[in-house]
C-alpha positions as protocol buffer text, in pm:
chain_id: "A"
residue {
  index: 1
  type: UNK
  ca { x: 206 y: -2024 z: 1505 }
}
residue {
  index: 2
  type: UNK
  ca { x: 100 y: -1704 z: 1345 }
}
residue {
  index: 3
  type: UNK
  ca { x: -229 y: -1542 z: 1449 }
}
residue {
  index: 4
  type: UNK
  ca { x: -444 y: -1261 z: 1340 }
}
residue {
  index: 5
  type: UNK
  ca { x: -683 y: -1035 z: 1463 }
}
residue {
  index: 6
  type: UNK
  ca { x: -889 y: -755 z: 1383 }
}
residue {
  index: 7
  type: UNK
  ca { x: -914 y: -521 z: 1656 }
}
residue {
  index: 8
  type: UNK
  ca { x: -1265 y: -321 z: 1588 }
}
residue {
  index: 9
  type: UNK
  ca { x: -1429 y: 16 z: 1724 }
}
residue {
  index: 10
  type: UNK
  ca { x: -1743 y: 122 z: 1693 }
}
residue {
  index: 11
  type: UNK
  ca { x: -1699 y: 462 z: 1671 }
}
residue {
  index: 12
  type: UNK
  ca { x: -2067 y: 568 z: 1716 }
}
residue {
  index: 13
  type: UNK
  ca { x: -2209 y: 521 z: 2065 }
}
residue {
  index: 14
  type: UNK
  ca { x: -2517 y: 305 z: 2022 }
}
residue {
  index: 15
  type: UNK
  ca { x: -2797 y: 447 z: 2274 }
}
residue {
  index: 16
  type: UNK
  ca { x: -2929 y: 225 z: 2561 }
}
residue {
  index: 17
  type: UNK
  ca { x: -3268 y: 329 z: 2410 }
}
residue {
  index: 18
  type: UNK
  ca { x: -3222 y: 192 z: 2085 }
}
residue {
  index: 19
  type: UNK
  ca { x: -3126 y: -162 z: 2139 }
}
residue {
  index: 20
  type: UNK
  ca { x: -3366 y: -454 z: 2283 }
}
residue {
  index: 21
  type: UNK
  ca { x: -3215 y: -632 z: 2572 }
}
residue {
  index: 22
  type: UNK
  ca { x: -3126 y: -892 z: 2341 }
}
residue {
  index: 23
  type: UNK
  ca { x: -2918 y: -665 z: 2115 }
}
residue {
  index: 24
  type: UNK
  ca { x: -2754 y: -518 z: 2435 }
}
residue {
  index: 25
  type: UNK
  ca { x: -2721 y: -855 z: 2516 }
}
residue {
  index: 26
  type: UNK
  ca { x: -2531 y: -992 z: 2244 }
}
residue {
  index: 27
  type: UNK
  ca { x: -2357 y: -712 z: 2152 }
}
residue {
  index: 28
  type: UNK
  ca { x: -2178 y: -682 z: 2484 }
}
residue {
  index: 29
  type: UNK
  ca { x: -2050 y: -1043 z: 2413 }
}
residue {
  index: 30
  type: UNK
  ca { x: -1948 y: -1008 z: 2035 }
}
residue {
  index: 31
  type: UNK
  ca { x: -1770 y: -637 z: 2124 }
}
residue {
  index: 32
  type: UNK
  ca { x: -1671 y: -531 z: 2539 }
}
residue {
  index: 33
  type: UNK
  ca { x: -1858 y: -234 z: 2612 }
}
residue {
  index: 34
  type: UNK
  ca { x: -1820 y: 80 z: 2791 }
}
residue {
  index: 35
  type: UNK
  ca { x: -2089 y: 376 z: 2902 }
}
residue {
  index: 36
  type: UNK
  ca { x: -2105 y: 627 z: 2701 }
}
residue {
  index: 37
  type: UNK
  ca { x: -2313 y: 899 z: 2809 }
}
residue {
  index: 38
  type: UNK
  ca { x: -2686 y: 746 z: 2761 }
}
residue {
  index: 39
  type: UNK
  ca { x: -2496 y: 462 z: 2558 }
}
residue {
  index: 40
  type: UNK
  ca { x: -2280 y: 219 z: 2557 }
}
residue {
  index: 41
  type: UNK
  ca { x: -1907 y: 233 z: 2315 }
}
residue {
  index: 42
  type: UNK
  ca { x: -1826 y: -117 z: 2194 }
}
residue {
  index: 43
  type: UNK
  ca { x: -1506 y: -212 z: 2107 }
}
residue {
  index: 44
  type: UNK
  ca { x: -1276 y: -557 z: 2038 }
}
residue {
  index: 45
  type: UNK
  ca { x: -948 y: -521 z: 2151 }
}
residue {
  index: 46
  type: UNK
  ca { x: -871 y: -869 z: 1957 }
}
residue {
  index: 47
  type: UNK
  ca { x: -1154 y: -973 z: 1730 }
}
residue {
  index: 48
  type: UNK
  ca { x: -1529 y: -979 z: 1757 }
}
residue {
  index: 49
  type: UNK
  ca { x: -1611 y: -1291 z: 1877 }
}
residue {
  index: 50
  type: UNK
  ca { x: -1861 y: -1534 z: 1670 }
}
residue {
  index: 51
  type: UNK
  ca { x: -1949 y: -1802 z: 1886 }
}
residue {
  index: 52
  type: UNK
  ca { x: -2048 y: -1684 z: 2232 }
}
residue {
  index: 53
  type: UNK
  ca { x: -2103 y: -1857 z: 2554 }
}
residue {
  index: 54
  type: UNK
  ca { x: -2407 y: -1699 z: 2740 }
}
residue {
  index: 55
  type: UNK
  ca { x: -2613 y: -1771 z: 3083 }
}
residue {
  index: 56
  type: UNK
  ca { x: -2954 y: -1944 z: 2970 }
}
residue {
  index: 57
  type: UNK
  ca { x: -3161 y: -1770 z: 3232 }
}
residue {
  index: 58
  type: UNK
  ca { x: -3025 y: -1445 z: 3122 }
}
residue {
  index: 59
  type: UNK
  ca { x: -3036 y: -1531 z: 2754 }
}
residue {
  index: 60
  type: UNK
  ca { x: -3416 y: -1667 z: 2818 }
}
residue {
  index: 61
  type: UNK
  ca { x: -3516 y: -1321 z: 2996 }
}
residue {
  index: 62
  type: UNK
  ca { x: -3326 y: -1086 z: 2720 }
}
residue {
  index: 63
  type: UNK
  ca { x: -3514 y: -1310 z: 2463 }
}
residue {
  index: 64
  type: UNK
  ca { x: -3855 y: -1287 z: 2610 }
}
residue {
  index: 65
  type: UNK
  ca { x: -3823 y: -936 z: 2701 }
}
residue {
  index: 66
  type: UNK
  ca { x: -3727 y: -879 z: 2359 }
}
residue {
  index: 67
  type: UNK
  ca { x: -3994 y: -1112 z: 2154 }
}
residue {
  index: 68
  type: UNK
  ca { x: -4205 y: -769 z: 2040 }
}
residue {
  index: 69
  type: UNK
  ca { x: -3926 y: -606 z: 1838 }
}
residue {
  index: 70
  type: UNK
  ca { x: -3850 y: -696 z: 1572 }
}
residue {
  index: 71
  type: UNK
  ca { x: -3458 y: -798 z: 1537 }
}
residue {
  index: 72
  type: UNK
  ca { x: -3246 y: -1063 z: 1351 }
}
residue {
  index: 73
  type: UNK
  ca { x: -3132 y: -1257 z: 1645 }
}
residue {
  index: 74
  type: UNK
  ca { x: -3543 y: -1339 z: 1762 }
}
residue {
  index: 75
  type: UNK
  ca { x: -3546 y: -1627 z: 1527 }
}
residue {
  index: 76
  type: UNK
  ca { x: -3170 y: -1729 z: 1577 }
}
residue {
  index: 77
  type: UNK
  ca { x: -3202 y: -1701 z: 1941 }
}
residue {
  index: 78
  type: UNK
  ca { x: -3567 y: -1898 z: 1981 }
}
residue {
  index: 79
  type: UNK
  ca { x: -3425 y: -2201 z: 1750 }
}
residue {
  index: 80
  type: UNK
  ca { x: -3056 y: -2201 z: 1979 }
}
residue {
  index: 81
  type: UNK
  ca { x: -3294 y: -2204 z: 2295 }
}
residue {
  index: 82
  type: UNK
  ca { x: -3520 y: -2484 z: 2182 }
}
residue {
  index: 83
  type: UNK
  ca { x: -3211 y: -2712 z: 2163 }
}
residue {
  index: 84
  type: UNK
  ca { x: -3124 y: -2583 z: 2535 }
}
residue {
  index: 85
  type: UNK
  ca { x: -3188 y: -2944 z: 2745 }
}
residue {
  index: 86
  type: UNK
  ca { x: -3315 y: -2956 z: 3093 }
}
residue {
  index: 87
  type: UNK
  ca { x: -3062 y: -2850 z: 3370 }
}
residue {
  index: 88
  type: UNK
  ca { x: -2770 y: -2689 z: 3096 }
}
residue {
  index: 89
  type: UNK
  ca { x: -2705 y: -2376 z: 3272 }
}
residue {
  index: 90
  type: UNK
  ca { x: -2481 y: -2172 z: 2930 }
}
residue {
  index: 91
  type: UNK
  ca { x: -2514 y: -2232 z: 2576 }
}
residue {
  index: 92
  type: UNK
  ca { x: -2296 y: -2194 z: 2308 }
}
residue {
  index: 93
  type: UNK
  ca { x: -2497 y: -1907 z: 2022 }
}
residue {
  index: 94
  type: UNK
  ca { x: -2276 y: -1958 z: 1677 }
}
residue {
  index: 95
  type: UNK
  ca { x: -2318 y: -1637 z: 1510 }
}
residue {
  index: 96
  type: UNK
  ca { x: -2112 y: -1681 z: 1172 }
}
residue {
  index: 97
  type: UNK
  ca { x: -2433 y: -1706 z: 998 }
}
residue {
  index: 98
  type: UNK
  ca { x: -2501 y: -1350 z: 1047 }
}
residue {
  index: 99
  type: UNK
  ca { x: -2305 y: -1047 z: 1085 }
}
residue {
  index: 100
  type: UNK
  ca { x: -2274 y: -775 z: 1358 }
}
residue {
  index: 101
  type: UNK
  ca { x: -2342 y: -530 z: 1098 }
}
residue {
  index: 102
  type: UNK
  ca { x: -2664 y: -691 z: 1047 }
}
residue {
  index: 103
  type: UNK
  ca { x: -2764 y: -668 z: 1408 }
}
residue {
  index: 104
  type: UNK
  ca { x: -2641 y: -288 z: 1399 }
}
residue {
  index: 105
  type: UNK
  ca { x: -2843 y: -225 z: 1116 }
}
residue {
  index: 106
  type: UNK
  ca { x: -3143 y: -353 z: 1272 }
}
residue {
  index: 107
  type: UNK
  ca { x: -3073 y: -82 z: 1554 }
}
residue {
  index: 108
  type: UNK
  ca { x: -3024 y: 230 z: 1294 }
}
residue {
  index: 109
  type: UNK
  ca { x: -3389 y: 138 z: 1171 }
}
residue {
  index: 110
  type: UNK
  ca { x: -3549 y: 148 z: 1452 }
}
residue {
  index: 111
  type: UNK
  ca { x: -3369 y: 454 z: 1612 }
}
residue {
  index: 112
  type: UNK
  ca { x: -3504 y: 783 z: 1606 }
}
residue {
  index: 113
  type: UNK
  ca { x: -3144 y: 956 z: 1672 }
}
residue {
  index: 114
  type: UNK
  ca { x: -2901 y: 735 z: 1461 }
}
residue {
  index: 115
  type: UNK
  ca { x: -2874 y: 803 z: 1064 }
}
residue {
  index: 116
  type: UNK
  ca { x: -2617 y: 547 z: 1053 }
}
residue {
  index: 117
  type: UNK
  ca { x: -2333 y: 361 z: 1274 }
}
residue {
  index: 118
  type: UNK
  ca { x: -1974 y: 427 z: 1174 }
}
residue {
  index: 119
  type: UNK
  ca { x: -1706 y: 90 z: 1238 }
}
residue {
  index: 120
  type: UNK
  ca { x: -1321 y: 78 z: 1194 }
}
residue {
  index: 121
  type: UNK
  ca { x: -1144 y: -220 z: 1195 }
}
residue {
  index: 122
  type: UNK
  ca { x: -769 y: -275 z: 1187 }
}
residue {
  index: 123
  type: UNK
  ca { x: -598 y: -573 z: 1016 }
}
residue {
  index: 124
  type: UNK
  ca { x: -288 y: -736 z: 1251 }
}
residue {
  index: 125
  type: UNK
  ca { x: -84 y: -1003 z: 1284 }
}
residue {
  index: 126
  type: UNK
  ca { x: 158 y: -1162 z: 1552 }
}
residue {
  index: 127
  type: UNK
  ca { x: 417 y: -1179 z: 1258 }
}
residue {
  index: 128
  type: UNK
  ca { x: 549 y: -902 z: 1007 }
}
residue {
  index: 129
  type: UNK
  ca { x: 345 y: -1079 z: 776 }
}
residue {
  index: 130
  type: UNK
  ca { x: 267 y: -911 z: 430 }
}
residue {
  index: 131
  type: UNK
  ca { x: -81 y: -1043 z: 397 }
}
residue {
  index: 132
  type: UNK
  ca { x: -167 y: -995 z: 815 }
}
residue {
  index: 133
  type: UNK
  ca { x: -207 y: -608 z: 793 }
}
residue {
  index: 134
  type: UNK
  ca { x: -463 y: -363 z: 653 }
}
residue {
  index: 135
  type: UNK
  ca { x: -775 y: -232 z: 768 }
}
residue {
  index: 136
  type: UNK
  ca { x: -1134 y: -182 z: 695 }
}
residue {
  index: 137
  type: UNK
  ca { x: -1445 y: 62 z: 716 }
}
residue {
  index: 138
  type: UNK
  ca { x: -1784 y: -11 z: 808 }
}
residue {
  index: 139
  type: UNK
  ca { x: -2087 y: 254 z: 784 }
}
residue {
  index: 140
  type: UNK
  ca { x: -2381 y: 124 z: 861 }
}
residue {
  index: 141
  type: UNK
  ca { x: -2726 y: 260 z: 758 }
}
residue {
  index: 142
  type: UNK
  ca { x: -3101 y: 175 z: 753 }
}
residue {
  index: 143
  type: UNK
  ca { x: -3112 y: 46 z: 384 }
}
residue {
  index: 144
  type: UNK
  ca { x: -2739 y: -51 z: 344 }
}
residue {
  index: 145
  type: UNK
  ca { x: -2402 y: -238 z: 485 }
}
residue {
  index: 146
  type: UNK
  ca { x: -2119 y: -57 z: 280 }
}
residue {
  index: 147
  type: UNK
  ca { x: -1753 y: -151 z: 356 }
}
residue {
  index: 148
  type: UNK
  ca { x: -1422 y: -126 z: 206 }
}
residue {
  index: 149
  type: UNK
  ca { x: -1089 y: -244 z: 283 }
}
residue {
  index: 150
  type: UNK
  ca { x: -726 y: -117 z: 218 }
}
residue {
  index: 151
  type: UNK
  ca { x: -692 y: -355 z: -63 }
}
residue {
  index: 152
  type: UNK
  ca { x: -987 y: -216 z: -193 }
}
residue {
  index: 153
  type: UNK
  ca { x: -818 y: 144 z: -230 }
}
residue {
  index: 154
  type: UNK
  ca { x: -496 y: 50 z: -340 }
}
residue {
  index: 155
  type: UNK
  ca { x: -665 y: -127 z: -634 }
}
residue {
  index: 156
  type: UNK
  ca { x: -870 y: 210 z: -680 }
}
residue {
  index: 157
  type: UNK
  ca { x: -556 y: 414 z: -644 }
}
residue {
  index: 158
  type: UNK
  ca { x: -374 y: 155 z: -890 }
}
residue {
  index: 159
  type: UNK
  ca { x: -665 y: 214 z: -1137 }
}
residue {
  index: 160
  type: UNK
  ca { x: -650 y: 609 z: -1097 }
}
residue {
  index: 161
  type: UNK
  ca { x: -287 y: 603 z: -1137 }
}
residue {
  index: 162
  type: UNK
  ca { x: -286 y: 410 z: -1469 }
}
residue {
  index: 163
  type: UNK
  ca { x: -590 y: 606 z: -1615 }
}
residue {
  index: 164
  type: UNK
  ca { x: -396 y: 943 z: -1492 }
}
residue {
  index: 165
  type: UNK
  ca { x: -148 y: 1130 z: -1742 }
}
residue {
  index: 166
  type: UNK
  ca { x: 198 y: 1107 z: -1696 }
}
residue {
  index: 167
  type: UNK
  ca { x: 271 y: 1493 z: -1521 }
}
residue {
  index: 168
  type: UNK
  ca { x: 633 y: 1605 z: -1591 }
}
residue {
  index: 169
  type: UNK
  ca { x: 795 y: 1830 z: -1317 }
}
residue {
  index: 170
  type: UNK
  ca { x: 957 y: 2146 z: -1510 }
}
residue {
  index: 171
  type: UNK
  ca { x: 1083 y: 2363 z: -1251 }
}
residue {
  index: 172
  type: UNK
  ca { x: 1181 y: 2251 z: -820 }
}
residue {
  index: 173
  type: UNK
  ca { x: 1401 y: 2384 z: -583 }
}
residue {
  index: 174
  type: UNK
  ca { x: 1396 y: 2298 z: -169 }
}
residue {
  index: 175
  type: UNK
  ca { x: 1479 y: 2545 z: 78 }
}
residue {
  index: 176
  type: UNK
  ca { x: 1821 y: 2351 z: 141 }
}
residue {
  index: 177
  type: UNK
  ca { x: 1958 y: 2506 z: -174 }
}
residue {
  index: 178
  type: UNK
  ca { x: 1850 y: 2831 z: -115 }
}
residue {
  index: 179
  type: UNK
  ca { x: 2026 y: 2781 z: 206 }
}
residue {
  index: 180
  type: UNK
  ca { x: 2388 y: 2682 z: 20 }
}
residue {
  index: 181
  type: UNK
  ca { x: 2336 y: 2915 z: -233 }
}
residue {
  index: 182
  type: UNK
  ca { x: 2318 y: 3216 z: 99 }
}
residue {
  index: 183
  type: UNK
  ca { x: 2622 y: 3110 z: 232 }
}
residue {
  index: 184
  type: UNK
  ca { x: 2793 y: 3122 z: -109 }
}
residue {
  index: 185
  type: UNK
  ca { x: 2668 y: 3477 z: -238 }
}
residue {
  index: 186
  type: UNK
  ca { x: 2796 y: 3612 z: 118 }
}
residue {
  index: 187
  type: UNK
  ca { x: 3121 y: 3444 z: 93 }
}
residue {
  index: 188
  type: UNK
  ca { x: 3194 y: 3538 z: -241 }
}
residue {
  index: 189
  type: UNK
  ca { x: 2979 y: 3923 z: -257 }
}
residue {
  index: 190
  type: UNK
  ca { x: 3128 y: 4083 z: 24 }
}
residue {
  index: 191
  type: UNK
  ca { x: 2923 y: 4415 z: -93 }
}
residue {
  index: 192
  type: UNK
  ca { x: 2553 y: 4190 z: -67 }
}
residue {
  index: 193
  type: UNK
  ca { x: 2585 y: 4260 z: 310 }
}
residue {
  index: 194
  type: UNK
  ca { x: 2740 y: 4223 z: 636 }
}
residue {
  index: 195
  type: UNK
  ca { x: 2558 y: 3954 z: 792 }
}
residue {
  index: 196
  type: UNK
  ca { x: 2729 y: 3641 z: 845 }
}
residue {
  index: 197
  type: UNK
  ca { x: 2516 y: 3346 z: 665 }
}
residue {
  index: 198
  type: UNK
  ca { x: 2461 y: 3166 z: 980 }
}
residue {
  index: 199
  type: UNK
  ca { x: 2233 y: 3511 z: 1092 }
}
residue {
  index: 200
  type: UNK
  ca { x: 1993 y: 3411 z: 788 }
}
residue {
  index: 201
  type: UNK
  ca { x: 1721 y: 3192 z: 956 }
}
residue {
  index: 202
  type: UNK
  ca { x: 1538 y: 2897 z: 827 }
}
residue {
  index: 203
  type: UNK
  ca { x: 1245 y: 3080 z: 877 }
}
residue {
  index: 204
  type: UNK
  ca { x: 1392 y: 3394 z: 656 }
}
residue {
  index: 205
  type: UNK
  ca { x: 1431 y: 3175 z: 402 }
}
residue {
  index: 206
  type: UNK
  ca { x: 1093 y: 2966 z: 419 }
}
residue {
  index: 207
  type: UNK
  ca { x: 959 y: 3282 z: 373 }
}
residue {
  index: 208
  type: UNK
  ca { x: 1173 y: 3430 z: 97 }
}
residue {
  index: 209
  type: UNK
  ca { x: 1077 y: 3089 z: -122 }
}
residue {
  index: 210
  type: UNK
  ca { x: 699 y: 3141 z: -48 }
}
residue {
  index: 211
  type: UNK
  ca { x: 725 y: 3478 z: -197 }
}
residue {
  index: 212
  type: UNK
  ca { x: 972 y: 3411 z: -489 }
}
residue {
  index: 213
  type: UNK
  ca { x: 709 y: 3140 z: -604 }
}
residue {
  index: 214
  type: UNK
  ca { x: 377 y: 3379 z: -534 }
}
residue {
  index: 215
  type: UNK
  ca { x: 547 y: 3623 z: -730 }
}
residue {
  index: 216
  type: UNK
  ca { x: 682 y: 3446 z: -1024 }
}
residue {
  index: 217
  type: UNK
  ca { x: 503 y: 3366 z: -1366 }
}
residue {
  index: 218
  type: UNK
  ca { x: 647 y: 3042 z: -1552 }
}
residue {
  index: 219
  type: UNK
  ca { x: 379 y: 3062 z: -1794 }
}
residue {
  index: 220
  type: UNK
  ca { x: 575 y: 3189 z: -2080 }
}
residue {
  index: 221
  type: UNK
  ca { x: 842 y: 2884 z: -2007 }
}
residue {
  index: 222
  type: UNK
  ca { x: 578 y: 2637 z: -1947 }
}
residue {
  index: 223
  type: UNK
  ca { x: 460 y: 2701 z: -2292 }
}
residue {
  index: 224
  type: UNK
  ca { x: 720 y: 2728 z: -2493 }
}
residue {
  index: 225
  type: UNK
  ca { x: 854 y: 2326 z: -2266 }
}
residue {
  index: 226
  type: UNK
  ca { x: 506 y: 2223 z: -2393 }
}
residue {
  index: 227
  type: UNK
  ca { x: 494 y: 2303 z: -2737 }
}
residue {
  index: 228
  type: UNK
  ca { x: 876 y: 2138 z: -2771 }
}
residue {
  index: 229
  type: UNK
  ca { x: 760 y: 1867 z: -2600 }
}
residue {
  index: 230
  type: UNK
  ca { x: 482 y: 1873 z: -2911 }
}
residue {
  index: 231
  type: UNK
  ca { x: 714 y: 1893 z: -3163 }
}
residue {
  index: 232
  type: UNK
  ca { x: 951 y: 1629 z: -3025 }
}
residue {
  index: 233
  type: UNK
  ca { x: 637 y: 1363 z: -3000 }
}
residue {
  index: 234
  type: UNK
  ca { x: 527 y: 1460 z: -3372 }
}
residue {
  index: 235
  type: UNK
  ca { x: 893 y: 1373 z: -3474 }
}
residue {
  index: 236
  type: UNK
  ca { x: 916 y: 1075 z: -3278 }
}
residue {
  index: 237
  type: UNK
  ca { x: 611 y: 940 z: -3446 }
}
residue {
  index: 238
  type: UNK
  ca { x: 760 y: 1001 z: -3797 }
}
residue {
  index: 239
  type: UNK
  ca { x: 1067 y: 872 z: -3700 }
}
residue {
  index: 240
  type: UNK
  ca { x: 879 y: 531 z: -3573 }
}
residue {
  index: 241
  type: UNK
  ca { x: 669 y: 508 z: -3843 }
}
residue {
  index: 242
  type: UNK
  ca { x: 961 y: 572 z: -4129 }
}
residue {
  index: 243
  type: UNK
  ca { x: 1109 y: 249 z: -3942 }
}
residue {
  index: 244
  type: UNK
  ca { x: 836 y: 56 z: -3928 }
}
residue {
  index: 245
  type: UNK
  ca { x: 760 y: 108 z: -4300 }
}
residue {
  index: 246
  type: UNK
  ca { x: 1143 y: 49 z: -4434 }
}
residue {
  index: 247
  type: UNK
  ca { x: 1086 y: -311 z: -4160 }
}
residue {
  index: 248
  type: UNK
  ca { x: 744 y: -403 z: -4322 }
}
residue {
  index: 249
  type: UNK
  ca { x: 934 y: -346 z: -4699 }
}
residue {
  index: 250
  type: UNK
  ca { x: 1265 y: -554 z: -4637 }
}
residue {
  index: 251
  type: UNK
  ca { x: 1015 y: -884 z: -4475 }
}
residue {
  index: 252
  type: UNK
  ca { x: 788 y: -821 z: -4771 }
}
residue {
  index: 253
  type: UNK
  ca { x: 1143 y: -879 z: -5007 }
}
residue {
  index: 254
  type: UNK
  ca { x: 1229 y: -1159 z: -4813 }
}
């Protein structure tokens, strides 16, 4: 059986301060948490859970210590406890209706220190499945929930790379060459000098190609491969359109 999870870090520490008891709560269910200075880190080494199994004296107190803020999970919360029968000592809180982000973002506007909350997720899979990896990123601010996914920016990238004009490489060489080409003007100039090719180090020559290139001006060749390159596409087109014309005049005979 194949499973998948979505391991998920919070990267901003979320103050003590700023969250109700509820919020701390819940949170510390849905993510595990760590301290963090005057705040906790939350992270899920799996997933973030959804449906959450919680103590219903401690969920009662969190609740009730919480009922003057205002917060997302208040009204959630007070319904799920109302159902809560006499002598039940957990209950099961379903929280697919909402989101995490949505309890996070209920934090930011309150906070007086937090502009937003940053939250990376990675896409994984037990398999090598195609479709089980990826990732996502979260930010998290008082008057929006942005995300985006991986698939998300290779569809951007796809876009930019099909509205993007075709560039044509004129001139590249790799430090291997210049390496080869060492060893053969020593072997075969015995007057270019005395060193044997192996004494020529790779950082000589790393440095010899970063000054050949600062120092030399293709301009005059770029110009004259881009005006041929002109003059090729304007006789292309003639050429095309001759054939298309002599096509369109033997169908219109036949």
């Amino acid at each position: 059986m194949t499973s998948y999870y979505v391991p998920t870090v919070v990267q901003t520490t979320i103050p003590d301060a700023d969250m109700t008891p509820l919020e701390r709560l819940v949170l510390s269910h849905i993510f595990s948490p760590e301290p963090d200075g005057d705040g906790l880190y939350f992270f899920a080494e799996e997933s973030p859970a959804e449906c959450l199994e919680l103590d219903v004296a401690e969920l009662r107190n969190a609740h009730r210590a919480s009922a003057d803020v205002e917060s997302v999970l208040i009204a959630i919360v007070a319904d799920r406890l109302a159902e809560v029968e006499a002598g039940e000592t957990h209950v099961e809180l379903d929280l697919t209706v909402i989101s995490w982000a949505t309890i996070f973002q209920d934090i930011v506007r309150r906070s007086p220190t937090l502009d937003e909350i940053a939250v990376f997720s990675a896409f994984t899979c037990s398999r090598m499945r195609s479709d089980g990896f990826g990732g996502m990123a979260t930010l998290i601010t008082a008057n929006a929930i942005l995300s985006g996914s991986t698939d998300e920016m290779l569809a951007g990238f796809r876009e930019a790379a099909a509205a993007a004009p075709s560039v044509h490489v004129l001139l590249r060489f790799d430090e291997a060459e210049v390496r080869t080409t060492v060893g053969e003007v020593i072997a075969h100039d015995g007057a270019a000098t005395e060193l044997a090719s192996d004494a020529v180090s790779d950082d000589d020559i790393h440095a010899a190609c970063l000054a050949v290139v600062a120092s030399t001006d293709l301009a005059e060749e770029r110009g004259s491969a881009v005006f041929k390159a002109a003059l090729a596409a304007i006789a292309n087109a003639e050429r095309r359109l001759a054939e298309e014309r002599e096509r369109n005049g033997r169908e219109q005979k036949n």
